[in-house]
C-alpha positions as CSV (number, residue, x, y, z in Angstrom):
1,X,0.0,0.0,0.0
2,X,1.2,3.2,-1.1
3,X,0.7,5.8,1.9
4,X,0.9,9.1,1.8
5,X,3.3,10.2,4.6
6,X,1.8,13.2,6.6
7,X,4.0,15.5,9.6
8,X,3.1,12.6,12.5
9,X,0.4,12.9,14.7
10,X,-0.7,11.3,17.5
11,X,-4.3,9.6,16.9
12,X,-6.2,8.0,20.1
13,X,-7.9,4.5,18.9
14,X,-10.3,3.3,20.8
15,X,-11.0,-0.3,20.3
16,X,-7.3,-1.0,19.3
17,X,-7.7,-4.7,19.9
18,X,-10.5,-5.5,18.0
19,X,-10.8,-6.8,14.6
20,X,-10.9,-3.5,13.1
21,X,-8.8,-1.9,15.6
22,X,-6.6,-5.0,15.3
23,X,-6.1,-4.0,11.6
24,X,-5.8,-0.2,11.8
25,X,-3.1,-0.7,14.5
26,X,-1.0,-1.8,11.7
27,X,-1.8,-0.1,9.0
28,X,-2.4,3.5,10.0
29,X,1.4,4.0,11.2
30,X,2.4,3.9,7.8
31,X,0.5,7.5,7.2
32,X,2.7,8.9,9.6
33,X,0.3,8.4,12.6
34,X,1.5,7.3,16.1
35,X,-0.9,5.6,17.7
36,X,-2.2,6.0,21.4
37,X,-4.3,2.4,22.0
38,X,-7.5,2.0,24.6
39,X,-9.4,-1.2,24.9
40,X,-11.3,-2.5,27.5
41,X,-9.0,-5.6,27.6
42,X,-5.2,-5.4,27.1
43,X,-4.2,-4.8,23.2
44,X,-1.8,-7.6,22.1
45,X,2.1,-6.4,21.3
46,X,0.6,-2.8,22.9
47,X,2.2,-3.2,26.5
48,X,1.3,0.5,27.1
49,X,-2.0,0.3,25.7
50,X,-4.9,2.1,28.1
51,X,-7.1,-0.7,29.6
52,X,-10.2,1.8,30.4
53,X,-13.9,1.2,30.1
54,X,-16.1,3.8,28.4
55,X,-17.8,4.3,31.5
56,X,-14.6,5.7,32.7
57,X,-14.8,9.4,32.0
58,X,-11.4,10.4,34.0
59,X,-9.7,7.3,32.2
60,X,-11.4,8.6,28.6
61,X,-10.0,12.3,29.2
62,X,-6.7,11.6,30.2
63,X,-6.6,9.2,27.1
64,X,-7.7,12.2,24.8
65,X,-4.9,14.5,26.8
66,X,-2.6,16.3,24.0
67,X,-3.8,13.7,20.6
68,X,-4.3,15.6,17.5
69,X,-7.7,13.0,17.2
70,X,-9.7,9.9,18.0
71,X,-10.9,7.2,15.6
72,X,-13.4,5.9,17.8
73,X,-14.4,2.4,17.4
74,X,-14.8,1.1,20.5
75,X,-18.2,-0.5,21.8
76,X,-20.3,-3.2,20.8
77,X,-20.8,-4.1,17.8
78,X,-22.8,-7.1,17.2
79,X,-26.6,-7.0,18.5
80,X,-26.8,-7.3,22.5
81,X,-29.3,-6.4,24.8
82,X,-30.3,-2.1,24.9
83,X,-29.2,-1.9,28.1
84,X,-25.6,-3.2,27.5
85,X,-25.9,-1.0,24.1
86,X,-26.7,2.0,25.9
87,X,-23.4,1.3,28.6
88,X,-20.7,1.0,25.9
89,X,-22.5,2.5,22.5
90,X,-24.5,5.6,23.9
91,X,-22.8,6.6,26.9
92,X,-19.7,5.3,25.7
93,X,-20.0,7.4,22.9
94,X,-20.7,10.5,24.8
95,X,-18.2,10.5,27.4
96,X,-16.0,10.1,24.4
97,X,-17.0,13.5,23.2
98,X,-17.4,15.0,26.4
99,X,-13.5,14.2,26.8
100,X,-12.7,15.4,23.6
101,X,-14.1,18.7,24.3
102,X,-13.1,19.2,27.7
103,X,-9.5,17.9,26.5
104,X,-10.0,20.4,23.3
105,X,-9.8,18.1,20.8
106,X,-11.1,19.2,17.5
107,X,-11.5,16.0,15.4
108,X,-12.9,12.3,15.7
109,X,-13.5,9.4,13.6
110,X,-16.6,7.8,14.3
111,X,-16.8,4.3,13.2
112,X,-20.7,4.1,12.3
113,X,-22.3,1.3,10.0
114,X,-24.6,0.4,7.1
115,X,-26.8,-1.0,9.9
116,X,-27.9,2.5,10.9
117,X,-29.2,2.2,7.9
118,X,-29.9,-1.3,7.6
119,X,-33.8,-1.8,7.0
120,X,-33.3,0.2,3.8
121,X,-34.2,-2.1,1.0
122,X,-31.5,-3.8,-1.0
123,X,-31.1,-1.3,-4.6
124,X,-32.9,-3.4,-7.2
125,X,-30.1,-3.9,-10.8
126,X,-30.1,-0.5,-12.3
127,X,-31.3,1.6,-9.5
128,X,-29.4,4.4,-7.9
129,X,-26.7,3.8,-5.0
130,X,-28.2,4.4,-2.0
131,X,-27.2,8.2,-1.1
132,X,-25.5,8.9,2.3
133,X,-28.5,11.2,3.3
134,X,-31.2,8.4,2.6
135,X,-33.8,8.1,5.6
136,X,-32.0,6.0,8.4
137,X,-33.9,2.9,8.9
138,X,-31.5,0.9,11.9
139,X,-32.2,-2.9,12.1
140,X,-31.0,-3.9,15.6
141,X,-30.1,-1.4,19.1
142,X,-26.9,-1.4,17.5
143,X,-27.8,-0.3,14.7
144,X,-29.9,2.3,16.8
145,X,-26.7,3.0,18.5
146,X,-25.2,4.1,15.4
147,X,-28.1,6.5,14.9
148,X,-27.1,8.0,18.1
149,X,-23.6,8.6,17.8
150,X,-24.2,10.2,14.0
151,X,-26.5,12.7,16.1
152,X,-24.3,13.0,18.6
153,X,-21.3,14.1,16.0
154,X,-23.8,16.4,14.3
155,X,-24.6,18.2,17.6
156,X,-20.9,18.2,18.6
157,X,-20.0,20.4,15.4
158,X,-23.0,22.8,16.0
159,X,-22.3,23.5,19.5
160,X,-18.7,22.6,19.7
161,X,-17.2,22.9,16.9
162,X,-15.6,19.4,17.2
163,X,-15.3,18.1,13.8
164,X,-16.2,14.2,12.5
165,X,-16.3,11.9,10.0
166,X,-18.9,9.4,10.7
167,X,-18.3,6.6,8.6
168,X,-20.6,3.9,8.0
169,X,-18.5,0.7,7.9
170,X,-19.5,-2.3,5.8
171,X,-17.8,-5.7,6.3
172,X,-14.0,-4.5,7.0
173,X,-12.0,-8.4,6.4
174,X,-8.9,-8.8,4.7
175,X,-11.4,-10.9,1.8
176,X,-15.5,-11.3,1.6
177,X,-16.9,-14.4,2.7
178,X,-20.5,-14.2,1.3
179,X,-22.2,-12.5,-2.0
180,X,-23.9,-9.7,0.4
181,X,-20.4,-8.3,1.2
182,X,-19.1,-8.3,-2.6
183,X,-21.3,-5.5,-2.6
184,X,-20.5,-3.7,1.1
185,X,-16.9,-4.8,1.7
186,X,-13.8,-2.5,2.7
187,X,-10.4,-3.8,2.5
188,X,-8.1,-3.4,5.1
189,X,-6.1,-1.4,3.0
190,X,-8.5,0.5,1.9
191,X,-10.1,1.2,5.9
192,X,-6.8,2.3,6.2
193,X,-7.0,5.1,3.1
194,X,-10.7,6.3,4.5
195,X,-9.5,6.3,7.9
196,X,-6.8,8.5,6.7
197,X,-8.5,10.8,4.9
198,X,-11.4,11.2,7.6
199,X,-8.4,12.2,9.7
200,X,-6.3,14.7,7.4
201,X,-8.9,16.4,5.5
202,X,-9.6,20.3,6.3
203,X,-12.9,21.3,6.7
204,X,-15.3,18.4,7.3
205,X,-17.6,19.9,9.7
206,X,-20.2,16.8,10.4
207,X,-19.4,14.9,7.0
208,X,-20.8,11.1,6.9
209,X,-19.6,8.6,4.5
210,X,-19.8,5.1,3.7
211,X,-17.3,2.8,4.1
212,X,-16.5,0.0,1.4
213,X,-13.8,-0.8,-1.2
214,X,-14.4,0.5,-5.2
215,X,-16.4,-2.9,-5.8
216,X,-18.1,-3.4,-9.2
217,X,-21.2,-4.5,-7.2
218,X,-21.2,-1.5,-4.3
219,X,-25.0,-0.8,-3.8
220,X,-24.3,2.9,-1.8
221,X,-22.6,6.4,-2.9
222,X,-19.0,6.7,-2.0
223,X,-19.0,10.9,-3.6
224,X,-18.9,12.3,0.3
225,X,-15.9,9.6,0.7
226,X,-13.9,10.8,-2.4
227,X,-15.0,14.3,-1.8
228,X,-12.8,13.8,1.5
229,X,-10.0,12.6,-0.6
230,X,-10.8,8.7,0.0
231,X,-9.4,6.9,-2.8
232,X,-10.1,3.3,-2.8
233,X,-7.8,0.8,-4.8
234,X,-9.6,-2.8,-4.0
235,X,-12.4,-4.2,-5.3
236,X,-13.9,-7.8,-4.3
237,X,-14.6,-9.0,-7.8
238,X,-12.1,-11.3,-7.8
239,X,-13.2,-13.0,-5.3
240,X,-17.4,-13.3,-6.5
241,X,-16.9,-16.3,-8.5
242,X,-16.2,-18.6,-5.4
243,X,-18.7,-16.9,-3.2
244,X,-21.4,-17.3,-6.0
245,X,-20.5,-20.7,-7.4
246,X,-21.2,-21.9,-3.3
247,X,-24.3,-19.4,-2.8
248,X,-25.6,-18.1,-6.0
249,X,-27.0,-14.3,-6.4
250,X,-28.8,-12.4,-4.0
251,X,-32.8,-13.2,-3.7
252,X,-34.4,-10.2,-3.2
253,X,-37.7,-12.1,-2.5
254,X,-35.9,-13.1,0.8
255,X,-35.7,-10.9,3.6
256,X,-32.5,-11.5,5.2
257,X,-31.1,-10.5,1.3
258,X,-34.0,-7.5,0.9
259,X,-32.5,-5.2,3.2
260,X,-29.1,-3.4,3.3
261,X,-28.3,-5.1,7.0
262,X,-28.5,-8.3,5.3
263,X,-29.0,-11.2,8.5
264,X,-29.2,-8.4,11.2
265,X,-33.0,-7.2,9.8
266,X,-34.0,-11.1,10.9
267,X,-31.4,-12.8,12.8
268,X,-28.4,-10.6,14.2
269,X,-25.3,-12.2,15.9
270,X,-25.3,-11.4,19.3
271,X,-22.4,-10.2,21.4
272,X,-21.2,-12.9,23.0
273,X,-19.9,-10.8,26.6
């Protein structure tokens, strides 16, 4: 991957040792980020990683303490029950931003996802990508989590003048692994190149973006992504025959393949903590 190298700045990630997290913690440095890593559980190979719940406001703003910005993507993010949503994706998600402002930190990252949208029906062949501004339509209490912390950003740059990039995430794997994420998946690489751009671009405001590789079968609009400077590189084409030789196309007519959150609109994994 070629990165572009920027004057380095120190980024807080929340999440660092999940899967996302996991990835970003190796990727993002070469952009000339140095990364400051929180988890609730130690981060592997990060032996002075901050092991702080989101619960913990004094342990959030001494995290935020003198970073240029936060990609946030901490929380749950599976389905659970709303009361363990509201503890680490609502609350969470504001004494993340109350830290930031108190600490005067002027950008975040917010790692949404296309299940804030997720009850939105699946774009028939031939019809429009589905715009970032389309009604939001969550499918689980994550999803409505999601929701929440996109408000939240919105009301953060009003009043605060914190800027983010909320970015609705698709499936972010290192390959897809079925036909629905041919459509909504984000390479590593390319995570990488949107996470850097949400980071490093001037003037954002609130700007919300979708988050998936240049794929020949995406079904959303990636304009307020490249209008950031997000240039993807990957597209999961080459992997479709596989996935469709041992599932065949999409069935519209079924509603676990209707709807943009696939198996969350009728079955959602649940968090297993």
């Amino acid at each position: 991957m070629a990165a572009a190298q920027h004057a380095e700045r120190t980024v807080l990630l929340t999440g660092a040792a999940g899967g996302v997290g996991t990835l970003m913690r190796e990727l993002l440095p070469q952009f000339g980020y140095r990364l400051r890593c929180l988890d609730l559980v130690p981060v592997p190979g990060v032996p002075d990683a901050i092991v702080a719940d989101l619960g913990d406001r004094q342990a959030l703003r001494d995290a935020v303490r003198g970073v240029d910005a936060v990609l946030h993507l901490a929380g749950i993010s599976l389905e659970s029950t709303f009361e363990k949503i509201l503890r680490a994706n609502i609350e969470g998600t504001y004494n993340l931003y109350e830290a930031a402002r108190e600490e005067g930190v002027r950008r975040v990252v917010f790692a949404s996802s296309n299940h804030a949208v997720g009850f939105t029906p699946w774009p028939a062949p031939g019809e429009r990508p589905v715009p970032v501004d389309t009604p939001r339509r969550p499918d689980t209490f994550y999803g409505l989590s999601k929701c929440f912390g996109e408000d939240l950003a919105q009301l953060y740059w009003d009043k605060h003048r914190i800027e983010t990039v909320t970015v609705r995430i698709g499936s972010c794997f290192p390959e897809p692994t079925s036909v629905r994420m041919l459509s909504v998946w984000l390479s590593p690489s390319d995570g990488a190149r949107l996470f850097d751009a949400a980071l490093s671009a001037p003037g954002v405001g609130h700007t919300i973006v979708y988050g998936s590789s240049a794929n020949t079968r995406s079904v959303w609009d990636l304009s307020t992504a490249e209008a950031i400077g997000y240039r993807p590189q990957d597209d999961s084409e080459p992997f479709a025959d596989k996935l469709l030789a041992e599932h065949g196309e999409l069935d519209l007519t079924r509603p676990e393949q209707a709807r943009l959150g696939g198996h969350f609109v009728t079955d959602p994994p649940i968090w297993p903590h």
